[in-house]
N, C-alpha and C positions, 0 to 999 in steps of 0.2 A: 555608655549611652545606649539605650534600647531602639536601637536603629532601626531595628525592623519592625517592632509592634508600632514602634513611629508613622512606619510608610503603609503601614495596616490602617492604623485608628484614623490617621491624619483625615486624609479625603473622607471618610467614610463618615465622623465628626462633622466639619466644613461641610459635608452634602444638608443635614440638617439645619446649618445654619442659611442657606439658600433662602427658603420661606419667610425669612426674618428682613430680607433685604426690600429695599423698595422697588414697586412696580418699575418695568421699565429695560428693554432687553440690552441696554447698554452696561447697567450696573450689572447682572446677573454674569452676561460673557466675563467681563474683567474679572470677574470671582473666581468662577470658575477656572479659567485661565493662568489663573495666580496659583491655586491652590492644586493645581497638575502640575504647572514647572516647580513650586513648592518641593512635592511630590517626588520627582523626576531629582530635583536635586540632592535631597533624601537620599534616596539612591546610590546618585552617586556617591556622594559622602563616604557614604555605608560600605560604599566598596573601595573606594581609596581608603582610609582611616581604618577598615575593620575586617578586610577579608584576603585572603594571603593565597592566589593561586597556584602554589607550589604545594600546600595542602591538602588531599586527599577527601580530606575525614568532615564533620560537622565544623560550621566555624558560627561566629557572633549568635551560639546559643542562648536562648531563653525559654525558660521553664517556670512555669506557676502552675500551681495543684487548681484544678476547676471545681469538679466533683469526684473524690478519691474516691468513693465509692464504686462509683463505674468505671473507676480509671480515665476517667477524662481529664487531658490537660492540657494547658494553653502552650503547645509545644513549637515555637518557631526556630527557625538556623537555614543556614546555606551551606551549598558545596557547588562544584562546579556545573551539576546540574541544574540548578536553579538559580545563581544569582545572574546569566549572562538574560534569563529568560525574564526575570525580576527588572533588570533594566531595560529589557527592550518594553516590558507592559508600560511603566511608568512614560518609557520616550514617547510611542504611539498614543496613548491616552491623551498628552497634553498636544498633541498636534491632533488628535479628532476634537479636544474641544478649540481649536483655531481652527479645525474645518467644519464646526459647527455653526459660527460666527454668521451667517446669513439669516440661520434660523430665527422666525417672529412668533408660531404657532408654540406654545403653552412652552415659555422657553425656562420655566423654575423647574419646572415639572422633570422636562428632558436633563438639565445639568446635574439636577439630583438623582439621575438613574446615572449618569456616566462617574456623576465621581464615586458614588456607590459599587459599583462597577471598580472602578480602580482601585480600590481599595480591597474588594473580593479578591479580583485577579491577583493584587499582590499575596494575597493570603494562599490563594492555590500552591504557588509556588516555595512558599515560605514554610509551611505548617510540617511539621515534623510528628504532626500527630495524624491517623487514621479517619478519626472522625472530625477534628478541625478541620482536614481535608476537606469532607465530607459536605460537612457544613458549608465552609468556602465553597466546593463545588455546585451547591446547590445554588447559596448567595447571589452568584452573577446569572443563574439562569433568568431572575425576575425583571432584573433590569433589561436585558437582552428583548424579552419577550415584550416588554411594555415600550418598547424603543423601536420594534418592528410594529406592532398593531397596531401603537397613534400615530407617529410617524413615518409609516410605510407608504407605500404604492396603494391602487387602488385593490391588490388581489392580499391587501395586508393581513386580513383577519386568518385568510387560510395560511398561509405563510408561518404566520406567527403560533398558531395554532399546531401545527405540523414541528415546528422548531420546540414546542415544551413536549410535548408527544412524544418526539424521539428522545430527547436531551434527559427530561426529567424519568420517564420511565426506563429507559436504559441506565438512570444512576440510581435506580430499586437494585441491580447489580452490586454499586461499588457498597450500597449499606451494609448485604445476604456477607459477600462476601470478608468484608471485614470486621463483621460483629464474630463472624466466624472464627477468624484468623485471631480477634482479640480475644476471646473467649477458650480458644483452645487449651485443651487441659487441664479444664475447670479454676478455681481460685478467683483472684481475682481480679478481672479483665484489665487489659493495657494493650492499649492502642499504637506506641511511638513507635516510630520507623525502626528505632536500634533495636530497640526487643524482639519486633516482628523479624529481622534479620537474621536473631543468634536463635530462632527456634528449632531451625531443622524440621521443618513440617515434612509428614508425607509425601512418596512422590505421589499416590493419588490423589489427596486432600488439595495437593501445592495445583495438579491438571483442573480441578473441578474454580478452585480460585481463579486460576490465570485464566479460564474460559470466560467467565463472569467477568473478568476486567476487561479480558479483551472486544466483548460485545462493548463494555459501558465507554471502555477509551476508542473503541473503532466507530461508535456514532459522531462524537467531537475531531476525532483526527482532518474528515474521515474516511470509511473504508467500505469498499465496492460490497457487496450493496446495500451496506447503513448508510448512503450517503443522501438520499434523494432529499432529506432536507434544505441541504446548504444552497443547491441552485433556486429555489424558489422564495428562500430568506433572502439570499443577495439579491433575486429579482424585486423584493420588492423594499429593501432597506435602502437609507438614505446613508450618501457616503461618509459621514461620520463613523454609522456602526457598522458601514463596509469596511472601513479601517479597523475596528474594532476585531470582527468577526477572522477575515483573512488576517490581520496581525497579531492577534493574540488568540484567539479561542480555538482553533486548529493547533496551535502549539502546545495548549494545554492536554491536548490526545497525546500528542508525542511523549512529552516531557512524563504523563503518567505511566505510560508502558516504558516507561527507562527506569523511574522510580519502581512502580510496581512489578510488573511482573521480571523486568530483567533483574532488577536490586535486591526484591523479598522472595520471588519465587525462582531460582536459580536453575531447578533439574527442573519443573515446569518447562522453561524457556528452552531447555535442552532438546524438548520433544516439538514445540511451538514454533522456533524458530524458521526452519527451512517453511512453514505456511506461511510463516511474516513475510518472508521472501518474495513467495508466488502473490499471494495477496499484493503486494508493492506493484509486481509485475503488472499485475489486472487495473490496479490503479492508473497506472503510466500511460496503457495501452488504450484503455476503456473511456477516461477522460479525454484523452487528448484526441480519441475518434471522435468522440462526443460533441466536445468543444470546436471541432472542426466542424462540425454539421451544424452549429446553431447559428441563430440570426437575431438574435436577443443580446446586444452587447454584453452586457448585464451574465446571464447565464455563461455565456463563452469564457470569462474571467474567472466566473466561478468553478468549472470544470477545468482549468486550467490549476486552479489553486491544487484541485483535487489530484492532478497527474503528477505535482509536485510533491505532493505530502506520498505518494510512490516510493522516493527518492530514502524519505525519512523511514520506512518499512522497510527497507532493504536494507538501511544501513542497520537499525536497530537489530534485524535480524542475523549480522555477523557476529564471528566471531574472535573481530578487527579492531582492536582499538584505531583505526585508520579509516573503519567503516563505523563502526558509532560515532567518531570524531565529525564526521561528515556528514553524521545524520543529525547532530545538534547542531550544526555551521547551517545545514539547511535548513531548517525550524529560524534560527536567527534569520537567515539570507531571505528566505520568503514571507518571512515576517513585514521586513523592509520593502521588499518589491510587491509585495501582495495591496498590502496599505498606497501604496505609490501609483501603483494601476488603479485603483477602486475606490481611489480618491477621484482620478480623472476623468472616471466614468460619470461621478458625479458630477463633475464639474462643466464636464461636454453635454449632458442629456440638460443641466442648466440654461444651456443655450440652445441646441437643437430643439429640447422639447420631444426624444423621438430614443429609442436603442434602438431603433429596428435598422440592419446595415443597410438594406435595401433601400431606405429612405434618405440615407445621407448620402454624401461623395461632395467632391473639391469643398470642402470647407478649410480645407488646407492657405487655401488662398486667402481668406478672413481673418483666421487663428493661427499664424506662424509661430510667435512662443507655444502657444499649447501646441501645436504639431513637434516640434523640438521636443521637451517634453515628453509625449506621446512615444517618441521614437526611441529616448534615452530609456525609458521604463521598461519597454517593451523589449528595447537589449536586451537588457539586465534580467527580463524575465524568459529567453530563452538562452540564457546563458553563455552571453558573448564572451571571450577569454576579457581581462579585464576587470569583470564586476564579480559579487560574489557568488551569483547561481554558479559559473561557472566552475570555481572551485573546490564547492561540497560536493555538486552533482561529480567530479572527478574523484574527490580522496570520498565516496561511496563506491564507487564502480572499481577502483585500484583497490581500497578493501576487500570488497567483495570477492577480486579476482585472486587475486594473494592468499585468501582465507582456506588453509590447507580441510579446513573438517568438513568443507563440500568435495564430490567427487567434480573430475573438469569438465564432465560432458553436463553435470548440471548447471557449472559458472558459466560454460558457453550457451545454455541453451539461455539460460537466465540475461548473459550481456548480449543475448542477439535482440530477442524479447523486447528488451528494456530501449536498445536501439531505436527500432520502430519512434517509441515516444518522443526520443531525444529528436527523430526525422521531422514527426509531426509540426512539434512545436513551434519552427521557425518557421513554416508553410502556415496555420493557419494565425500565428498573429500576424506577419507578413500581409496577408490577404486581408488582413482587418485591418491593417495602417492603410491599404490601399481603397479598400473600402470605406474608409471613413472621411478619407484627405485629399485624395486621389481621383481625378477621375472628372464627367462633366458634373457640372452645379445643378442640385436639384431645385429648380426655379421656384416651387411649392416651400420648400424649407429655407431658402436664404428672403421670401417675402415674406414668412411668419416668422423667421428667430430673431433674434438680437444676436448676433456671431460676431460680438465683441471677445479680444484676443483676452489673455491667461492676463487675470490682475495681480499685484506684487503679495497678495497675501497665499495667493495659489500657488505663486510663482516660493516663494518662502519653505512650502508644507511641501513640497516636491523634491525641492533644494536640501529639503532639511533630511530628508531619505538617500536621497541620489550620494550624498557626503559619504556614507557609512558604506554604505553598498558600494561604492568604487575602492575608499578606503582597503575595506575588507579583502575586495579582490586583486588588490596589490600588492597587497602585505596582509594576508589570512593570519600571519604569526599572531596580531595584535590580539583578534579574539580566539584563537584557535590555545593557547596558551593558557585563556581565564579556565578553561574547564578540561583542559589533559589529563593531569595527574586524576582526575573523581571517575573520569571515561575509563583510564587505564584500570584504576582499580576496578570497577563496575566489571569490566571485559575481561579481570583476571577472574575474578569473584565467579561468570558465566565460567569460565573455560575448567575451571575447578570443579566445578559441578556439573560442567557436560563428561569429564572423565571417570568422577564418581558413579554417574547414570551408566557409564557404556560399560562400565568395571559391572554394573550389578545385571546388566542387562545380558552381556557376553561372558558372565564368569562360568568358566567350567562345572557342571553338573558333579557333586559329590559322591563318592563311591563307598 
């Protein structure tokens, strides 16, 4: 069974049938709704029945010729890097479209951009080809963009605007670079991951590629200072594609600098990596001051997402299978907590009518479940022992410090560094819980809201997050196992080719 072109075509099919349904925003949600848990179940399937985590290599491949000519082909499969990130797109999708469920305003319109959208994202992950990639990658920008503009805040056009800007010009990148990489050597061109692997490219050719990816993967991650998108997309998106955004499309930054540049560019990464490092550093530090200075609920979350994706930069940048282990537990783990805060946001600014911290206080007294809530998510997001930030952001930092190819005055200056952020974090969402719940009742906003508490469908899509995320930080073994053996190989594959590089770099001058 072609499992994955399945979980490809499915929603993306289904989204065309939307138009055909009758007026009426009842029948449209249940559609949609169906054909995400569809979706999601898919998935699972595909990974019970068909995918064997003890596996290393490509699994439940499919291959059909597109256009031989250019070497295009319909090339999907998984391995530990993608199917843990495959199942989290599908999970989060079908809980934005149950946090979409309020929605009245053009509601065909919006469903056929999300399940379009899931059906993309699955294909980022899935595609074994350069330019499917490519294409996927492009795919879910449209939906993204047309989901912030009508849908947005009132600052939406700029917003949205700002978001194809960085997004789609910075993947003129990932085109230069892999018509390149295919084309190499003239003949005739092939795009798939495994060719691109057994080339042995130059180590200049491999430096001028990874550069290029790393711009196009550091605007999606992202990275200090390609970042200035993401806080003004999340200011002004509604929290369906706040889910959307912080649970999947930062992942997709990650997941392609593990793919790309760690998996095809090898001695690249050799050279690249200790700036992954620093970069992380700046990330941690630089959000998380950031975010502690704003008064935009909205933006605060979003810089926060940004100090976390830190986490994922540091680990990628070892040479730990204990430090990438824990930078793909992070990408899942924030996946989860990111969607689960930025759901609430939405859910709170529903009632207040307001982000601004200044204008709320004791609302706590009105909304006790959302305050509960409110407090579990915020654990989990600055990584109370127990839940899962907690134990990526650990086996990142014990990688890191173990990782014998740094000198230790750099691992200490890097884990003091990185401290700082780890400090921040509980200080300013702390002060946000206390500002939001805390405090006297601002007489202006409990006479204009409705501060009716967290309804059971709220209460469900929170529930439905907080499960995995505690799961996880109990027993890490459960996910941390889907994807070892692909991390391990990946991290042997680097460390082979950091010793080939330092072999040709330090070899003694011939006489």
């Amino acid at each position: 069974m072609p499992w994955l072109s399945l979980a490809i075509l499915f929603p993306i099919v289904c989204s065309l049938g939307i138009f055909f349904l009758p007026d009426g925003n009842k029948v449209v949600r249940w559609y949609s709704l169906g054909v995400t848990l569809i979706t999601f179940l898919i998935t699972v399937v595909a990974y019970v029945t068909g995918y064997d985590p003890s596996i290393s290599g490509l699994q439940m491949s499919e291959r059909i010729p597109w256009i031989p000519s250019l070497g295009l082909t319909w090339a999907v499969g998984v391995d530990g890097l993608s199917m843990p990130l495959i199942l989290l797109t599908s999970f989060i999708t079908s809980l934005a479209a149950l946090a979409a469920w309020p929605l009245t305003f053009k509601p065909k319109l919006f469903f056929f951009l999300l399940l379009l959208m899931d059906g993309g994202q699955i294909m980022v992950f899935a595609a074994q080809d350069l330019i499917l990639f490519f294409l996927s990658w492009e795919l879910e920008l449209v939906p993204v963009y047309l989901m912030i503009a009508i849908y947005g805040g009132k600052k939406r056009q700029y917003a949205a605007t700002k978001f194809i800007l960085y997004t789609a010009g910075s993947s003129l990148f990932i085109l230069l670079a892999g018509l390149a990489m295919g084309f190499y050597g003239g003949g005739t061109p092939n795009f798939e991951y495994s060719y691109l692997a057994e080339q042995g490219f130059p180590k200049n050719f491999q430096l001028w590629c990874y550069a290029a990816f790393l711009i196009s993967f550091g605007v999606k991650l992202p990275i200090v200072p390609l970042h200035t998108w993401l806080p003004d997309a999340h200011g002004e998106a509604t929290a369906p594609v706040h889910m959307l955004l912080a649970g999947i499309l930062l992942k997709m930054g990650g997941y392609a600098l593990l793919r790309f540049n760690c998996q095809l560019l090898p001695e690249a990464h050799s050279v690249f990596a200790p700036l992954l490092i620093v970069l992380g550093v700046v990330n941690i530090i630089y959000a998380a001051l950031t975010s502690f200075a704003q008064r935009n609920l909205k933006r605060k979350i979003a810089y926060s997402s940004i100090s976390h994706m830190g986490f994922v930069l540091i680990g990628i940048g070892t040479y730990s299978a204990l430090g990438t282990s824990g930078a793909m537990l992070q990408m899942i783990s924030h996946g989860l907590i990111g969607a689960s805060l930025f759901f609430l946001v939405g859910a709170t600014y529903d009632r207040t009518h307001t982000l601004q911290l200044n204008e709320m206080g004791g609302v706590g007294k009105s909304m006790k479940v959302m305050f509960a809530l409110w407090v579990a998510c915020s654990m989990a997001s600055l990584a109370l022992p127990g839940m899962s930030g907690f134990i990526s952001e650990l086996m990142v930092f014990a990688g890191f410090v173990t990782d014998a190819t740094y000198t230790i005055s750099f691992r200490i200056i890097i884990c003091l560094l990185s401290a700082i952020g780890i400090i921040l974090t509980p200080i300013y969402l702390l002060s946000m819980l206390r500002e939001i719940f805390f405090g006297k009742e601002n007489k202006e906003l409990i006479d204009h809201a409705n501060l009716v508490d967290a309804e059971p469908r709220e209460v469900y899509i929170v529930s439905a997050l907080l499960v995995p995320i505690i799961a996880i930080g109990l027993f890490p073994k459960i996910m941390i196992d889907s994807y070892k053996s692909s991390v391990e190989a990946l991290v042997d594959r680097d460390k082979s080719a950091l010793v080939v590089y330092s072999n040709k770099v330090y070899a003694p001058p011939t006489i």
